[in-house]
C-alpha angles and dihedrals in degrees: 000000000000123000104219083188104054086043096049089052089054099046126120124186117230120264088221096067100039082047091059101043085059093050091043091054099043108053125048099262103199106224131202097272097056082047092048090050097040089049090049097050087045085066 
């Protein structure tokens, strides 16, 4: 059987992913509906 403590205690998150967050917070990530708005004044 599987100790969900014991895995939770070993677990490491992936530095990919903290790597990303940090990317994704510091920078203005244009999202769809800025796309969506830009693409719709453009007509």
């Amino acid at each position: 059987m599987i100790d969900f403590q014991e895995e939770l205690e070993k677990f490491q998150p992936s530095r990919e992913v903290g790597d990303m967050e940090d990317v994704m917070v510091s920078e203005e990530a244009t999202d769809i509906t800025e796309i969506i708005l830009e693409m719709t004044e453009k007509k």
